[in-house]
KEZABA-595607 format. One record per residue: residue in three letters; x, y, z of N, C-alpha, C in turn. Coordinates in steps of 0.001 Angstrom, whole numbers, plus 524288, in hexadecimal, padded with zeros to 5 digits. Last residue first. Layout:
<pt><resn>ALA</resn><n_x>X</n_x><n_y>Y</n_y><n_z>Z</n_z><ca_x>X</ca_x><ca_y>Y</ca_y><ca_z>Z</ca_z><c_x>X</c_x><c_y>Y</c_y><c_z>Z</c_z></pt>
...
END
This chain:
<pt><resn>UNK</resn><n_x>82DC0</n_x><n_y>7DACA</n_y><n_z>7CCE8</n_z><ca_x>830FF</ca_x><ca_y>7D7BD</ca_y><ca_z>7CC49</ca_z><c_x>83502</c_x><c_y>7D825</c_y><c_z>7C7EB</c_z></pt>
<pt><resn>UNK</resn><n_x>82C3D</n_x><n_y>7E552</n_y><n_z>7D765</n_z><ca_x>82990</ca_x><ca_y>7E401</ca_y><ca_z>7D1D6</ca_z><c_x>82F22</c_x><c_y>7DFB6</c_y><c_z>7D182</c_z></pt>
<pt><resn>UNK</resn><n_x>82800</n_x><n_y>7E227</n_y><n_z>7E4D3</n_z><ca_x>82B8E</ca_x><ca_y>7E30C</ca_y><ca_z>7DFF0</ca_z><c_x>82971</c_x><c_y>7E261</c_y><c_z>7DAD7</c_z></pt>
<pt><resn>UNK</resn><n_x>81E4C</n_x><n_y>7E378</n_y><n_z>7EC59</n_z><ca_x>81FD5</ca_x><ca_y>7E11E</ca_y><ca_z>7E7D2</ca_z><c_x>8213F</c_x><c_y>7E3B7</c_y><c_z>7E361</c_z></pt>
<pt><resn>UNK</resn><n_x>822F9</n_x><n_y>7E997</n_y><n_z>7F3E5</n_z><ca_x>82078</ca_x><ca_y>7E57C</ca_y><ca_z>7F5A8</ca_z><c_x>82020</c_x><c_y>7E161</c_y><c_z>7F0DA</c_z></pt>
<pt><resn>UNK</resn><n_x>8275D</n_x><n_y>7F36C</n_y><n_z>7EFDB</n_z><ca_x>82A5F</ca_x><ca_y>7EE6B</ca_y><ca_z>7F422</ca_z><c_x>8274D</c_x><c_y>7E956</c_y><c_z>7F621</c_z></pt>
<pt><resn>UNK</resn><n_x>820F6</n_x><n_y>7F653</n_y><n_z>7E88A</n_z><ca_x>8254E</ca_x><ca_y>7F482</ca_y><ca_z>7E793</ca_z><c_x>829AD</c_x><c_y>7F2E4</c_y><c_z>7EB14</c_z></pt>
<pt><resn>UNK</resn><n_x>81820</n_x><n_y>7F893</n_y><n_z>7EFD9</n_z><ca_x>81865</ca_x><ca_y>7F5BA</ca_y><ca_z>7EB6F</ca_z><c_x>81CA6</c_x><c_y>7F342</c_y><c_z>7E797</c_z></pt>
<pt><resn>UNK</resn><n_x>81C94</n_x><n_y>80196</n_y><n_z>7F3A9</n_z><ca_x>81AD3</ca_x><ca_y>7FC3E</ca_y><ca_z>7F976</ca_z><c_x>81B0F</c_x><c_y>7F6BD</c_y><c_z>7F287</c_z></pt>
<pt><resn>UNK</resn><n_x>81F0E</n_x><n_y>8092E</n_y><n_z>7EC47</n_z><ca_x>82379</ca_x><ca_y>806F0</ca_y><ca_z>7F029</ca_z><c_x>8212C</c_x><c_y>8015A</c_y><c_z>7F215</c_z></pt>
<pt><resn>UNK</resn><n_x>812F9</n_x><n_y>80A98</n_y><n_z>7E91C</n_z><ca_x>81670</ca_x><ca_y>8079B</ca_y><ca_z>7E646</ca_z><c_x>81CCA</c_x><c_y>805F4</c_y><c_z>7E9D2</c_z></pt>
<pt><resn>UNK</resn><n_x>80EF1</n_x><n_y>80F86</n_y><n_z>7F318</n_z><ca_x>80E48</ca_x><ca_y>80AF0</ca_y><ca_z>7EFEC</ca_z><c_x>811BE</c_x><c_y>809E8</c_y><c_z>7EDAE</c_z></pt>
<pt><resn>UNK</resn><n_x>8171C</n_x><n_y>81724</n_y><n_z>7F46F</n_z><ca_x>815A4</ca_x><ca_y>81262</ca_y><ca_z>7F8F6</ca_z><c_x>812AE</c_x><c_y>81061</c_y><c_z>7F6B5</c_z></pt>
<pt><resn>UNK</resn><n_x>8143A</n_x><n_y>81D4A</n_y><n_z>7EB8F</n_z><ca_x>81A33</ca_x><ca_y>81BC5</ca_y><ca_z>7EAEB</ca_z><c_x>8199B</c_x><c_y>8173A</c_y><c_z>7F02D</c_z></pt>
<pt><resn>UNK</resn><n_x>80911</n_x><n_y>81EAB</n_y><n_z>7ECEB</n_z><ca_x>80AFA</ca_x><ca_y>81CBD</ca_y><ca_z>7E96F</ca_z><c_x>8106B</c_x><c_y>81AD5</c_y><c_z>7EA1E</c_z></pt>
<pt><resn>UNK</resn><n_x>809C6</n_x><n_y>825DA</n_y><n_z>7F680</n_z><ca_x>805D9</ca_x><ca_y>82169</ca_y><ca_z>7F66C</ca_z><c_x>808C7</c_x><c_y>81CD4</c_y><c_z>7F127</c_z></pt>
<pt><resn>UNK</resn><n_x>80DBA</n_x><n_y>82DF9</n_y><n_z>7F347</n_z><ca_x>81318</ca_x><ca_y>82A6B</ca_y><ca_z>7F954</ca_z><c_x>80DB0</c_x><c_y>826B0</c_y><c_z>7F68A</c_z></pt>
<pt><resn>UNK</resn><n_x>808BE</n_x><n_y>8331B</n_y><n_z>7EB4C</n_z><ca_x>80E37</ca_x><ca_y>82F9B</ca_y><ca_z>7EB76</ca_z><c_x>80F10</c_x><c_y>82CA6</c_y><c_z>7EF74</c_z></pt>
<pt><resn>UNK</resn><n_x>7FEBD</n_x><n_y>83599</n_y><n_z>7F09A</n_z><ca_x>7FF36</ca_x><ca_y>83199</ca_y><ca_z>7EF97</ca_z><c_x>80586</c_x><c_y>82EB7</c_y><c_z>7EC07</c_z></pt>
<pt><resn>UNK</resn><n_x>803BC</n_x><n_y>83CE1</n_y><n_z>7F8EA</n_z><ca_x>80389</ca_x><ca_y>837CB</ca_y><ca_z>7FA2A</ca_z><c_x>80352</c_x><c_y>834A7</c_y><c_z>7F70D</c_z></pt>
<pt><resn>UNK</resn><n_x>806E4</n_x><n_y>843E3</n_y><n_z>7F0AD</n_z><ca_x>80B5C</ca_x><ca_y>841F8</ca_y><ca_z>7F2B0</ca_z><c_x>80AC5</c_x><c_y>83EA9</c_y><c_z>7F421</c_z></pt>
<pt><resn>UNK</resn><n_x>7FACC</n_x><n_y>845FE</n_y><n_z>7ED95</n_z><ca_x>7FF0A</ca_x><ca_y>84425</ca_y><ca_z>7E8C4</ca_z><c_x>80406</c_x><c_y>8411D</c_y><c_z>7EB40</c_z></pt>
<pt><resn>UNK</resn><n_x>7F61E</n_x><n_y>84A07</n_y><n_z>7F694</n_z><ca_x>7F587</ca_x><ca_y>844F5</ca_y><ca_z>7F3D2</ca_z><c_x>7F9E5</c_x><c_y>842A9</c_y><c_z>7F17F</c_z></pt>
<pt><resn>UNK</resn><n_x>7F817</n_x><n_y>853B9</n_y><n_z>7FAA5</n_z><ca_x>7FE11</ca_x><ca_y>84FF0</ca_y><ca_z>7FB23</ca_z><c_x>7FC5C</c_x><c_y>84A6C</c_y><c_z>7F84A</c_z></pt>
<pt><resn>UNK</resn><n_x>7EE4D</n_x><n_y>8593D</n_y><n_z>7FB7E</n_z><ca_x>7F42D</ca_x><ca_y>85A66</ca_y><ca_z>7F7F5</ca_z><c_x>7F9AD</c_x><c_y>85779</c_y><c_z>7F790</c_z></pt>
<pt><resn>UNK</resn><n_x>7EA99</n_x><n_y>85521</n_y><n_z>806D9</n_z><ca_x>7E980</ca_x><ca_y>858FA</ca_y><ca_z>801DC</ca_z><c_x>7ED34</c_x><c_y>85B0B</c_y><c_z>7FFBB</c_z></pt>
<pt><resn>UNK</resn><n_x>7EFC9</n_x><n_y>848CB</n_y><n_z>80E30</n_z><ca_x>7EEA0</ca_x><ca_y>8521D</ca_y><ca_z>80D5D</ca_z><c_x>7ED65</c_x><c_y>85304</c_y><c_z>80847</c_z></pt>
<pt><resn>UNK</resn><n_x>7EA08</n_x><n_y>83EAD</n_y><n_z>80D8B</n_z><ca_x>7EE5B</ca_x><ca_y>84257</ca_y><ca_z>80B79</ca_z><c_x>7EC00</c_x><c_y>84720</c_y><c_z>80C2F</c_z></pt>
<pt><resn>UNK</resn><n_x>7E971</n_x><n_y>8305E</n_y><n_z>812BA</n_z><ca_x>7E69F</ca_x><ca_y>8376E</ca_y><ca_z>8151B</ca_z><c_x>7EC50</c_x><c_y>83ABA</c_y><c_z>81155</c_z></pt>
<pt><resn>UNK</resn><n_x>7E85E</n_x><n_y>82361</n_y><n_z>80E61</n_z><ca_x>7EA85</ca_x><ca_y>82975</ca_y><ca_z>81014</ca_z><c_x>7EB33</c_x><c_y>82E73</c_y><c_z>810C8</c_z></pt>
<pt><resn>UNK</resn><n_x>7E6A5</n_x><n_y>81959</n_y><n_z>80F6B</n_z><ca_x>7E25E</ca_x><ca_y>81D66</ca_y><ca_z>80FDD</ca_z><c_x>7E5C9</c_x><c_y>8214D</c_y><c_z>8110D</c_z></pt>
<pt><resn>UNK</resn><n_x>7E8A6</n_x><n_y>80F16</n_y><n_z>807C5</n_z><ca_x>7E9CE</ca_x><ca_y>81123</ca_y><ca_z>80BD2</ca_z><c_x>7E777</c_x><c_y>8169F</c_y><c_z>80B9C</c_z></pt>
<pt><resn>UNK</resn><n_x>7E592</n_x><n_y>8007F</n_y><n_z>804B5</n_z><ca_x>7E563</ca_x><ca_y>806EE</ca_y><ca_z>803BC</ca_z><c_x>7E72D</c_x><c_y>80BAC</c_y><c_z>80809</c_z></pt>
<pt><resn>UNK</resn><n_x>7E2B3</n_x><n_y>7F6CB</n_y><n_z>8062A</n_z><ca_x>7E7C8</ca_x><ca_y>7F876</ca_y><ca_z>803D7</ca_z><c_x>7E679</c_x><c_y>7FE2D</c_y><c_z>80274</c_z></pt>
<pt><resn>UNK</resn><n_x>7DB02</n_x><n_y>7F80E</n_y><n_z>81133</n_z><ca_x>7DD04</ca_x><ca_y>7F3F9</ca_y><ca_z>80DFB</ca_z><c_x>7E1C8</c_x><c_y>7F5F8</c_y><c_z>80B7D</c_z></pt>
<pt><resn>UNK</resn><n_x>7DD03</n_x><n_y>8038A</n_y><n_z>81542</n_z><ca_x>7D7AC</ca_x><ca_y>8011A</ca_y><ca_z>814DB</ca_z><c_x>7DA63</c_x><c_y>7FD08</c_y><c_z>81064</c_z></pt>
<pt><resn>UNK</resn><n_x>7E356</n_x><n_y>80BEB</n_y><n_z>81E00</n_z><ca_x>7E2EF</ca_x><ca_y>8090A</ca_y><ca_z>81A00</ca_z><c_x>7DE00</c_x><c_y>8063D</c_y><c_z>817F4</c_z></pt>
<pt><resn>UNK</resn><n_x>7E565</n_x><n_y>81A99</n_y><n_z>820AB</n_z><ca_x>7E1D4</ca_x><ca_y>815D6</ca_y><ca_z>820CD</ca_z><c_x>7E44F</c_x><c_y>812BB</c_y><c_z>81D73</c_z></pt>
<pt><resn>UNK</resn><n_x>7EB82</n_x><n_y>8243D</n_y><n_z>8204D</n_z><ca_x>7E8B9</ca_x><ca_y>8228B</ca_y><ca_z>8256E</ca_z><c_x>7E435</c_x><c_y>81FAE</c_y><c_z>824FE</c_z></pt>
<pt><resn>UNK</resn><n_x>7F677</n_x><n_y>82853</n_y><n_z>81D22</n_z><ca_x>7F341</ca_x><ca_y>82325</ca_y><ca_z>81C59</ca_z><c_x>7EEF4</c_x><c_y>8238D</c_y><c_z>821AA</c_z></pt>
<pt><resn>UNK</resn><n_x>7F875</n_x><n_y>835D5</n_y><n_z>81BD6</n_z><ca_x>7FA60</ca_x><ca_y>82FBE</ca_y><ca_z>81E22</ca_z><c_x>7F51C</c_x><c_y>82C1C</c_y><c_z>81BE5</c_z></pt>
<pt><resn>UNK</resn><n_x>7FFD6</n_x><n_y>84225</n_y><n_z>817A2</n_z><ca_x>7FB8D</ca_x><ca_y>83DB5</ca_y><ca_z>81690</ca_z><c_x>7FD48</c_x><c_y>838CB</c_y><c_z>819FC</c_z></pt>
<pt><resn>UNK</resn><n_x>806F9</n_x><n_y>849ED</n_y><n_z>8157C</n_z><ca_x>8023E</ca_x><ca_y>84AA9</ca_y><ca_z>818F6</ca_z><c_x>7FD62</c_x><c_y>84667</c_y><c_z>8181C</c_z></pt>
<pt><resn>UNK</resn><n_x>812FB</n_x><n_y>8432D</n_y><n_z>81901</n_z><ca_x>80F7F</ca_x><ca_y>84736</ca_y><ca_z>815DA</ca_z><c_x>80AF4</c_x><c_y>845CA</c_y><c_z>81874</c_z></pt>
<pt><resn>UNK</resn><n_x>819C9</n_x><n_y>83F76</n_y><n_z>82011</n_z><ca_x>81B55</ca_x><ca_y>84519</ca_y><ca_z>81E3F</ca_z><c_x>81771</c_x><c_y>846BD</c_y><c_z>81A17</c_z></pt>
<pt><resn>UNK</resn><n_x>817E2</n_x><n_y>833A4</n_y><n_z>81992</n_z><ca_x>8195C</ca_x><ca_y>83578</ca_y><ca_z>81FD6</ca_z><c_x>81ADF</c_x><c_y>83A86</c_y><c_z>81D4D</c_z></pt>
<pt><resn>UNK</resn><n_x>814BF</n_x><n_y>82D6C</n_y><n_z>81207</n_z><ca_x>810C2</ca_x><ca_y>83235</ca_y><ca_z>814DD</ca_z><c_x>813BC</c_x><c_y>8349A</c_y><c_z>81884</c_z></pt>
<pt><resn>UNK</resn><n_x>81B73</n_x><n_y>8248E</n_y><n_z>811C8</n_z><ca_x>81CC2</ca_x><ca_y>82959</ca_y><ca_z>80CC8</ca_z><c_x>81862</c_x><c_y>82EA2</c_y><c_z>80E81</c_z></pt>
<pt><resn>UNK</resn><n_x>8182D</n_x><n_y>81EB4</n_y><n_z>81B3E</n_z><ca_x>81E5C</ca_x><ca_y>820DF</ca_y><ca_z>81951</ca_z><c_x>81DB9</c_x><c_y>826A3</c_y><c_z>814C2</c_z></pt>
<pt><resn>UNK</resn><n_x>80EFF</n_x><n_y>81B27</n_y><n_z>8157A</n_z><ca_x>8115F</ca_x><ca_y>81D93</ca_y><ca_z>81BFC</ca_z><c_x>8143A</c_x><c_y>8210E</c_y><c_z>81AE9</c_z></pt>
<pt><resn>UNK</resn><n_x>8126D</n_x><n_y>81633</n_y><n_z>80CA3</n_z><ca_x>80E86</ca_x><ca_y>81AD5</ca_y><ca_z>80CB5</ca_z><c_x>80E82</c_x><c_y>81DA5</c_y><c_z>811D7</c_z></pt>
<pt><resn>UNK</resn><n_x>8188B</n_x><n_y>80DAD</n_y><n_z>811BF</n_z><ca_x>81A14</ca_x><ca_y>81293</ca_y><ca_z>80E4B</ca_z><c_x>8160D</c_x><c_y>81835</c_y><c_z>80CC5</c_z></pt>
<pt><resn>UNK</resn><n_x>8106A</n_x><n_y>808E2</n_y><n_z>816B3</n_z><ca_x>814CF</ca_x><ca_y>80AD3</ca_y><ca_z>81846</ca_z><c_x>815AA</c_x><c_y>80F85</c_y><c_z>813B5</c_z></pt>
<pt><resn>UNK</resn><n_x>807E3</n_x><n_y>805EA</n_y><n_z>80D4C</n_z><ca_x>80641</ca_x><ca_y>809A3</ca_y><ca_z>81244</ca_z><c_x>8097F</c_x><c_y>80C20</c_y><c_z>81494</c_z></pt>
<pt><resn>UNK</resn><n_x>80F22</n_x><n_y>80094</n_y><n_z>807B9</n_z><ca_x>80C0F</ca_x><ca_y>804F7</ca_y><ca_z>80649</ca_z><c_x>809D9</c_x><c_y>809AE</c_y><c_z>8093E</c_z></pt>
<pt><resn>UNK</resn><n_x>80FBB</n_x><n_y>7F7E6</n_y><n_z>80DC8</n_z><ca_x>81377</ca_x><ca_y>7FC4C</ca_y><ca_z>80DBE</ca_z><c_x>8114C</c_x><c_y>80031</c_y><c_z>80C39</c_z></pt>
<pt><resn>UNK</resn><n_x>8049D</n_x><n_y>7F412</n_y><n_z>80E0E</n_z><ca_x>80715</ca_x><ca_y>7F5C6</ca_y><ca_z>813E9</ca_z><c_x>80CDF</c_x><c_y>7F982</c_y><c_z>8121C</c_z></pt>
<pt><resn>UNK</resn><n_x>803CF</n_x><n_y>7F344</n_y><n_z>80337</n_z><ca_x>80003</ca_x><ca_y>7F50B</ca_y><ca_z>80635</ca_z><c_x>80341</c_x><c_y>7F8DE</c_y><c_z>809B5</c_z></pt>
<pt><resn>UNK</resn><n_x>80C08</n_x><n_y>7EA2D</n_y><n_z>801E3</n_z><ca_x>80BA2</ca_x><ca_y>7EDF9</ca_y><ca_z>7FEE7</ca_z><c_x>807D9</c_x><c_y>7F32C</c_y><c_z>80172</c_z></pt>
<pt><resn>UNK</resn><n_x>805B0</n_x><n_y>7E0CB</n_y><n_z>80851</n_z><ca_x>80BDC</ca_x><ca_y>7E408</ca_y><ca_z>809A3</ca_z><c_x>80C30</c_x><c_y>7E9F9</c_y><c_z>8067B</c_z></pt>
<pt><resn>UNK</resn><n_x>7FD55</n_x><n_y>7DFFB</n_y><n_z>80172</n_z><ca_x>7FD8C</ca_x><ca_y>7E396</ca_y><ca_z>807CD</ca_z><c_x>801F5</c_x><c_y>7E47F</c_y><c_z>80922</c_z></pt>
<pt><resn>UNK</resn><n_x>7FFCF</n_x><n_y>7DC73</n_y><n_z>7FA12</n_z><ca_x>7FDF8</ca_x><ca_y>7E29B</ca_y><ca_z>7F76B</ca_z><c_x>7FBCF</c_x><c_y>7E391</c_y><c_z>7FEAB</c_z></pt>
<pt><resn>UNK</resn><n_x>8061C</n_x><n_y>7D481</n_y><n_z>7FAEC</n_z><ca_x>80830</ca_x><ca_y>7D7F8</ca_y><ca_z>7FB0C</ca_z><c_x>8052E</c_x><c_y>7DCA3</c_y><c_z>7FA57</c_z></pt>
<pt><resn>UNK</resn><n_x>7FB2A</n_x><n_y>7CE81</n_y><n_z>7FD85</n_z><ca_x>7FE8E</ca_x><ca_y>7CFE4</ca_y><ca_z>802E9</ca_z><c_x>802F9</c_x><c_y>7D3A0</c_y><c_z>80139</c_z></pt>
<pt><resn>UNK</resn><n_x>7F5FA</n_x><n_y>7CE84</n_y><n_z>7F45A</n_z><ca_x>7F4BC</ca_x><ca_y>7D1EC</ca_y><ca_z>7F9CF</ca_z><c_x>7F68F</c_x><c_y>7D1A3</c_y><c_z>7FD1C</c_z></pt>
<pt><resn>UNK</resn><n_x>7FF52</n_x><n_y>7C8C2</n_y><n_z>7EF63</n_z><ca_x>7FC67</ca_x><ca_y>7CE73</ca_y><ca_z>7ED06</ca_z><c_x>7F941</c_x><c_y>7D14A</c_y><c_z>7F1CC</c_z></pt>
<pt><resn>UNK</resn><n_x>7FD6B</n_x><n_y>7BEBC</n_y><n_z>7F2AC</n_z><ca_x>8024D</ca_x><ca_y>7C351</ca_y><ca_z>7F29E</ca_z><c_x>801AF</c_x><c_y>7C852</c_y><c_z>7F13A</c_z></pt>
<pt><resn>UNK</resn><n_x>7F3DD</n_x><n_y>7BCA3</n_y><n_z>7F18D</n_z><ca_x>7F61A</ca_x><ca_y>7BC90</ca_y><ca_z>7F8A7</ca_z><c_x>7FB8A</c_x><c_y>7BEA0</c_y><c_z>7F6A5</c_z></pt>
<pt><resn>UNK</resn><n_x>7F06D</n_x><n_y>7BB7E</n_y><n_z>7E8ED</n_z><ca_x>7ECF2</ca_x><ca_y>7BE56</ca_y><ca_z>7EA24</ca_z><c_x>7F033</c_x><c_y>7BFFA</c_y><c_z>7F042</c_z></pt>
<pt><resn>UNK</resn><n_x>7F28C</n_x><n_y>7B138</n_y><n_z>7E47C</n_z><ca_x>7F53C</ca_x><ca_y>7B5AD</ca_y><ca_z>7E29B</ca_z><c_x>7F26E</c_x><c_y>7BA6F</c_y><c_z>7E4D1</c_z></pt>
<pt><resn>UNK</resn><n_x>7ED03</n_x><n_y>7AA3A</n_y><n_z>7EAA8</n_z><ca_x>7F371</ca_x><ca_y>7AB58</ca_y><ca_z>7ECBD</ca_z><c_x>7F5BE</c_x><c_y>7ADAF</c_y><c_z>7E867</c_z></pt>
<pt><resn>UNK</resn><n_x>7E4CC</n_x><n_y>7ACCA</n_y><n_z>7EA86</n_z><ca_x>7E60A</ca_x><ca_y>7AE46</ca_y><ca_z>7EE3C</ca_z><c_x>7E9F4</c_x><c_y>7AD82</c_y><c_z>7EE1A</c_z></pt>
<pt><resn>UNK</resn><n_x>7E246</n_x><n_y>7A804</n_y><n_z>7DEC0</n_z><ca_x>7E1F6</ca_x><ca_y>7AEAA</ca_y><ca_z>7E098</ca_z><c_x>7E572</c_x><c_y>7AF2D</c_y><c_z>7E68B</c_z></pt>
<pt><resn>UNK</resn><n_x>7E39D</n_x><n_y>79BD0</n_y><n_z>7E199</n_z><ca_x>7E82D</ca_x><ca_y>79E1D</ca_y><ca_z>7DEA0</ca_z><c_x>7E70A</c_x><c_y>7A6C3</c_y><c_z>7DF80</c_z></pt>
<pt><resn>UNK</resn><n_x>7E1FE</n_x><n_y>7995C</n_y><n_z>7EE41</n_z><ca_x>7DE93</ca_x><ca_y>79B88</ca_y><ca_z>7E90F</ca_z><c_x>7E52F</c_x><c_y>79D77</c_y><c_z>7E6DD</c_z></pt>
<pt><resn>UNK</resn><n_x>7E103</n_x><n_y>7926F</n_y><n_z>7FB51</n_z><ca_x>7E42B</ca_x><ca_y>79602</ca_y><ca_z>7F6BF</ca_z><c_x>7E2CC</c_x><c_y>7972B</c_y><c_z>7F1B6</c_z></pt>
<pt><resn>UNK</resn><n_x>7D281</n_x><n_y>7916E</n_y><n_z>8011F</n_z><ca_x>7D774</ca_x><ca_y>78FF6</ca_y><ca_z>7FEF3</ca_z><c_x>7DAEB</c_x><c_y>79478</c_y><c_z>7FC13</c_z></pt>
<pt><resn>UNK</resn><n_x>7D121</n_x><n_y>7954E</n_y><n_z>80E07</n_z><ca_x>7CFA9</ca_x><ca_y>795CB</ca_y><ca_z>808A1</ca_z><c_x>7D504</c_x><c_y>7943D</c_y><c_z>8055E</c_z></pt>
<pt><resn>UNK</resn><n_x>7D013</n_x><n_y>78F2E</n_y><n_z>817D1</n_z><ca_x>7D3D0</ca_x><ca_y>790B9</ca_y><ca_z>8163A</ca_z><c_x>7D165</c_x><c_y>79133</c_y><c_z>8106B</c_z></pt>
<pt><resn>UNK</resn><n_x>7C53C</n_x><n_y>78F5E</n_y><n_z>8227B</n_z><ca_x>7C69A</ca_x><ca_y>78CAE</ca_y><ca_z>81DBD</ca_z><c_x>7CA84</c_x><c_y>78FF0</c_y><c_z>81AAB</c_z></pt>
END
């Protein structure tokens, strides 16, 4: 049986399909911005990502973490 369309669900189906595009770059670029330091991703679990850091480099990861958020966030949705 096809559940019907609901005014929630169709403001509810752009918002979680871009907050997974948004997601999946996030993950890229967070790739990208680890390469040459002593940390990687080695899990996801829904929209979070699990990433192993050396003792003393927190602070740097959590920049590359931040500047690949907000980058994936401003190509996926522009401010207007």
């Amino acid at each position: 049986m096809k559940e019907p369309v609901t005014d929630t669900s169709l403001f509810c189906l752009p918002v979680q399909t871009s907050g997974a595009d948004v997601f999946k770059l996030v993950l890229y670029l967070i790739y990208g911005g680890l390469e040459g330091v002593n940390a990687r991703i080695v899990d996801t679990l829904h929209a979070e990502a699990i990433i192993k850091v050396r003792d003393g480099i927190e602070d740097q990861v959590r920049g590359i973490l931040r500047e690949s958020m907000e980058e994936a966030f401003k190509k996926i949705i522009p401010a207007q």
